[in-house]
C-alpha positions as CSV (number, residue, x, y, z in Angstrom):
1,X,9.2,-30.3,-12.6
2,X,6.6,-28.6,-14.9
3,X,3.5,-27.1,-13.5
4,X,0.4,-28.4,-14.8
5,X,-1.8,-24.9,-15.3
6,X,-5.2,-24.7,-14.0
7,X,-7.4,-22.4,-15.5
8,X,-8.7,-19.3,-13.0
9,X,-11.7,-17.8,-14.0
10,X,-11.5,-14.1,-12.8
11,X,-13.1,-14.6,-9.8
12,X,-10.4,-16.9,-8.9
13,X,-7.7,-15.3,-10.1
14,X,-8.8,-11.9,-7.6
15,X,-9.2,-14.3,-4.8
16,X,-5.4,-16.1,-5.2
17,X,-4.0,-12.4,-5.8
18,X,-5.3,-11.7,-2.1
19,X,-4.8,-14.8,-0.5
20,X,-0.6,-14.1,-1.6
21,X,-1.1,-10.3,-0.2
22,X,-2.3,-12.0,3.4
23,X,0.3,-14.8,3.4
24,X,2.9,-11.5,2.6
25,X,1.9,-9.4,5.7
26,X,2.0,-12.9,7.8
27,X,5.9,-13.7,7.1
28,X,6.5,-9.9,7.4
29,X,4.9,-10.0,10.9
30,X,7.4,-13.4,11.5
31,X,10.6,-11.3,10.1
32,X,9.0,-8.2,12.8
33,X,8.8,-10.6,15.3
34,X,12.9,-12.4,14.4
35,X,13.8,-8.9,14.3
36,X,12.0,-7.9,17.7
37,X,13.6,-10.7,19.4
38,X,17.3,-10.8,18.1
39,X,17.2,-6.7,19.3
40,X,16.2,-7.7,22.7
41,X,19.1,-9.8,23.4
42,X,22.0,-7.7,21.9
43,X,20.8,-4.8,24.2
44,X,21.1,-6.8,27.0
45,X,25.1,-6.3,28.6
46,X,25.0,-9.4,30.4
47,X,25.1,-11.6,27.5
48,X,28.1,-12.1,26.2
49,X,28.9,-11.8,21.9
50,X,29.0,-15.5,21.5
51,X,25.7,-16.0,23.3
52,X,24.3,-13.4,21.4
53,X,25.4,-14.9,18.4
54,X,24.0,-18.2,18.7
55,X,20.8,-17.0,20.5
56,X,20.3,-14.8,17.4
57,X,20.9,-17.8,15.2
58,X,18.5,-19.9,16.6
59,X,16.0,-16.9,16.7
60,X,16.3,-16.8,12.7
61,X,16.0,-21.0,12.4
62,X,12.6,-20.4,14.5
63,X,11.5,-18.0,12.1
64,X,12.7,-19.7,8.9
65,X,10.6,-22.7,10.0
66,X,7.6,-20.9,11.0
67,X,7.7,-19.3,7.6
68,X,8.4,-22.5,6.0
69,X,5.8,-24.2,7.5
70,X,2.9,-21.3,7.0
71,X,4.0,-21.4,3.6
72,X,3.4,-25.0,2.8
73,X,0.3,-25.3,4.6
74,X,-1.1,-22.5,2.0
75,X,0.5,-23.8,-0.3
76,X,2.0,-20.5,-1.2
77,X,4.6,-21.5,-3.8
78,X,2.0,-23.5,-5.8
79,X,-0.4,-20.6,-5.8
80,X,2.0,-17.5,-7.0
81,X,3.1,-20.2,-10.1
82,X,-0.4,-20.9,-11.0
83,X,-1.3,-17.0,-11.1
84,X,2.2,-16.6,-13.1
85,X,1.1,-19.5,-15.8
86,X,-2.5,-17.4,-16.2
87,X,-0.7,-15.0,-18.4
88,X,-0.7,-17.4,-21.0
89,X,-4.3,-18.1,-20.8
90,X,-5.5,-14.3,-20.0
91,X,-5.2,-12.5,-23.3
92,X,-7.6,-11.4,-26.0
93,X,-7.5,-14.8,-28.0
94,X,-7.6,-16.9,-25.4
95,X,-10.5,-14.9,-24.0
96,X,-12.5,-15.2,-27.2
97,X,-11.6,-19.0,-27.6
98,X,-13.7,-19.7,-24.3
99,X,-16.5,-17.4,-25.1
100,X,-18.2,-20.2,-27.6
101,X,-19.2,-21.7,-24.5
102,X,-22.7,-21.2,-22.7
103,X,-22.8,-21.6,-19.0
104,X,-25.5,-23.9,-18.1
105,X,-28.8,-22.1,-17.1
106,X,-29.3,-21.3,-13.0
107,X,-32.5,-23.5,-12.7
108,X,-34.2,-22.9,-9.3
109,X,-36.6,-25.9,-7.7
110,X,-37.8,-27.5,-10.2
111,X,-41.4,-26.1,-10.2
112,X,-40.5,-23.0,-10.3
113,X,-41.9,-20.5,-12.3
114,X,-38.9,-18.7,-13.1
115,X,-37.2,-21.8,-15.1
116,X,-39.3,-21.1,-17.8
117,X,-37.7,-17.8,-18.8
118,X,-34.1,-19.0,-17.9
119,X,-34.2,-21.5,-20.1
120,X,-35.8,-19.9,-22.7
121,X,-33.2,-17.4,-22.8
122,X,-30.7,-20.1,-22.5
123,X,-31.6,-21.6,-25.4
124,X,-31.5,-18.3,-27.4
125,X,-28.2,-17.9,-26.7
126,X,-27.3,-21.0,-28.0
127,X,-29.5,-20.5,-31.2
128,X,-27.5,-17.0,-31.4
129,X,-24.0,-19.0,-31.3
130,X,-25.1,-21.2,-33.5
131,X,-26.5,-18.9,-36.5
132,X,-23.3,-16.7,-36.2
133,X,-21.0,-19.9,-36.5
134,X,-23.2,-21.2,-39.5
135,X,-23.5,-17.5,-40.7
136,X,-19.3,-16.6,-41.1
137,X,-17.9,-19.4,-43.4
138,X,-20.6,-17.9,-45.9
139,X,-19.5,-14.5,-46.1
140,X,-17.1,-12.6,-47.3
141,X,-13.8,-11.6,-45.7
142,X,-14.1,-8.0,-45.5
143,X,-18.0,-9.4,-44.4
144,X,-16.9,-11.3,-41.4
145,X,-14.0,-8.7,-40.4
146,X,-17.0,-6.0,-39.7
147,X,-19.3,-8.5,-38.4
148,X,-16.7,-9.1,-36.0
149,X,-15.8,-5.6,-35.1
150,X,-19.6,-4.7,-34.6
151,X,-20.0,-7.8,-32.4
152,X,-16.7,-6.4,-30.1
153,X,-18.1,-2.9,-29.8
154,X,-21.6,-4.8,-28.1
155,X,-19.5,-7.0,-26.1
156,X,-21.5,-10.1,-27.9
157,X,-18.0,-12.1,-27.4
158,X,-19.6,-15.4,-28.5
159,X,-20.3,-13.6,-32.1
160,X,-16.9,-12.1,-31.4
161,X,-15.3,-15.4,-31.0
162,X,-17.0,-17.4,-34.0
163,X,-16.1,-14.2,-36.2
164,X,-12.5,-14.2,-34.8
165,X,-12.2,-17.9,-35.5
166,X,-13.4,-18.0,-39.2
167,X,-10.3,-15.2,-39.5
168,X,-8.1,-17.7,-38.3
169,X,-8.5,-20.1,-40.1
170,X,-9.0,-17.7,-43.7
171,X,-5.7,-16.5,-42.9
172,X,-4.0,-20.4,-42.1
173,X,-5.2,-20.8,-46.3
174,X,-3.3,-17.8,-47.4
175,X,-6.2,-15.1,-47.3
176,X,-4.5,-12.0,-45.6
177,X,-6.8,-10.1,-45.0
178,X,-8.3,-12.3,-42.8
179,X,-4.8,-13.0,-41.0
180,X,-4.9,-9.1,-40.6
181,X,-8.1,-8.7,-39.4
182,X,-7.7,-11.8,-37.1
183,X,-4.1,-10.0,-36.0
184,X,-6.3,-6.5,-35.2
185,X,-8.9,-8.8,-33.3
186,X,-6.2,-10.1,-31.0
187,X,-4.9,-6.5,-30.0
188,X,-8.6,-5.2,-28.9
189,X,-8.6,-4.6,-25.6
190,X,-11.7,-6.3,-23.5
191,X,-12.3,-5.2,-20.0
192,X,-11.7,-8.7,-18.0
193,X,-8.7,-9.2,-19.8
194,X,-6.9,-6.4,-18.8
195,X,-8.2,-6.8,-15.4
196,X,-6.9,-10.1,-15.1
197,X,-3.3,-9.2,-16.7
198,X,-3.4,-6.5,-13.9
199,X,-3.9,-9.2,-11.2
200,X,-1.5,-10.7,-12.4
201,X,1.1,-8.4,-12.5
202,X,-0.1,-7.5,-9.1
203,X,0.5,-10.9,-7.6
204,X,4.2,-10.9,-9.0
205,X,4.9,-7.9,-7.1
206,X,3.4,-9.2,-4.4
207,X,5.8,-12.8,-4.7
208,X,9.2,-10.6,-5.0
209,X,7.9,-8.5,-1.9
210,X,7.3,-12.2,-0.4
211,X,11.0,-13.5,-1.1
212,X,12.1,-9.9,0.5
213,X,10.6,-10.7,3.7
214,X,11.9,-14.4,3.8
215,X,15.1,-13.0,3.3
216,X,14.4,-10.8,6.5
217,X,13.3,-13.6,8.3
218,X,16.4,-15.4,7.6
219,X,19.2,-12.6,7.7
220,X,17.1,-10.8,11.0
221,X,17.6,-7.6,8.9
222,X,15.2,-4.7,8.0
223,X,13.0,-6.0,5.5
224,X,13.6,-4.3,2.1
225,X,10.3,-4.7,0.6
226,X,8.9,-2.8,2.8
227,X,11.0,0.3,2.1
228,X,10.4,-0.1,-1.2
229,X,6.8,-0.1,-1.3
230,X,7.0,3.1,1.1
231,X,9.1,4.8,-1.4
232,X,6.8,3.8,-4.4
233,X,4.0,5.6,-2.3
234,X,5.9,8.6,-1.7
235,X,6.7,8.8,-5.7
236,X,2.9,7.8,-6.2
237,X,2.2,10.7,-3.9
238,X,4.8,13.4,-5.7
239,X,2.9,12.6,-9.3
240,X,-0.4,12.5,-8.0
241,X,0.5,16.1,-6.5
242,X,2.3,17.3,-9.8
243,X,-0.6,16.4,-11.6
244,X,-3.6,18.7,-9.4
């Protein structure tokens, strides 16, 4: 069944990413515990293999639903395929597609003093937005290219976006230039963007090191995420000494 995608504002997106790392180290401290238990019996001479056996069996099914169960009251699974659908969203286009918006101004009580300057400045912003998108369909191509290049080095993304937009559609009526410009625009990096794609790729790191230590909770074997993130460290260790 297809996941609907919810949009995660960065904010959001950092918090899922560590909410996945905590429900990691929990079913790694269930496999540590499976693990801890099954060893405790199969040193023990008086128990015959059979007993063993089975006792270690049930240890796993213990552990399996314990995971299970942790799992689905995070809802876990849900969470790691939300993150995974934000890559579609967290890129420079579809970063400048939602800067056209302005948030709504942080009013205090309502006879406050400071509302007067919050929404005077929120109403600027919106008179900003405004001239730029009335601005762009009157200028040239070459015009609205610089304007927006000049409006990405200042980080005015609104300016960016309406810039970016009247590219787009140039380039949809055969202009292109525009589709070039609007093709450059796309691969400029913006600072939240990379961030997120980061947090991303974190948190799918994070979900194969999570099936890792299911499968250790299951089999009652070493968990093999966890020698693999040692190892990562000690090569993260050998470059960060090569390069001193």
């Amino acid at each position: 069944m297809a996941v609907s995608v919810e949009f995660f504002p960065l904010s959001a997106l950092r918090s899922a990413t560590a909410a996945t790392r905590v429900d990691l180290e929990k079913i790694r401290s269930i496999a540590g515990a499976v693990r801890k238990k099954i060893a405790e019996i199969s040193n023990r001479s008086q128990f015959t293999p059979a007993f063993i056996a089975a006792e270690s069996g049930r240890i796993r099914e213990q552990g399996m639903a314990e995971a299970k169960a942790y799992l689905e009251q995070r809802e876990t699974m849900h969470c790691v395929q939300q993150i995974a659908s934000q890559e579609l969203l967290w890129n420079t286009a579809g970063y400048l597609s939602r800067a056209l918006t302005i948030a709504a101004p942080p009013l205090e009580k309502y006879d406050s003093s400071s509302n007067q300057t919050v929404l005077l400045q929120t109403l600027v912003n919106l008179q900003m937005v405004a001239n730029a998108l009335l601005s762009f369909p009157r200028m040239s191509t070459a015009a609205v290219s610089a304007a927006t290049d000049a409006a990405l080095q200042r980080q005015d993304w609104a300016a960016a976006a309406g810039g970016y937009n009247e590219l787009l559609y140039r380039g949809t009526l055969g202009d292109d230039t525009a589709r070039r410009a609007a093709n450059r625009v796309e691969q400029e990096k913006i600072s939240d963007v990379e961030t997120a794609q980061s947090l991303i790729v974190e948190a799918a790191h994070t979900t194969e090191l999570l099936n890792y230590a299911l499968q250790a909770v299951a089999s009652g074997d070493e968990d093999m995420g966890l020698h693999m993130e040692r190892y990562a460290a000690i090569e993260t260790s050998r470059r960060q000494a090569a390069a001193a």
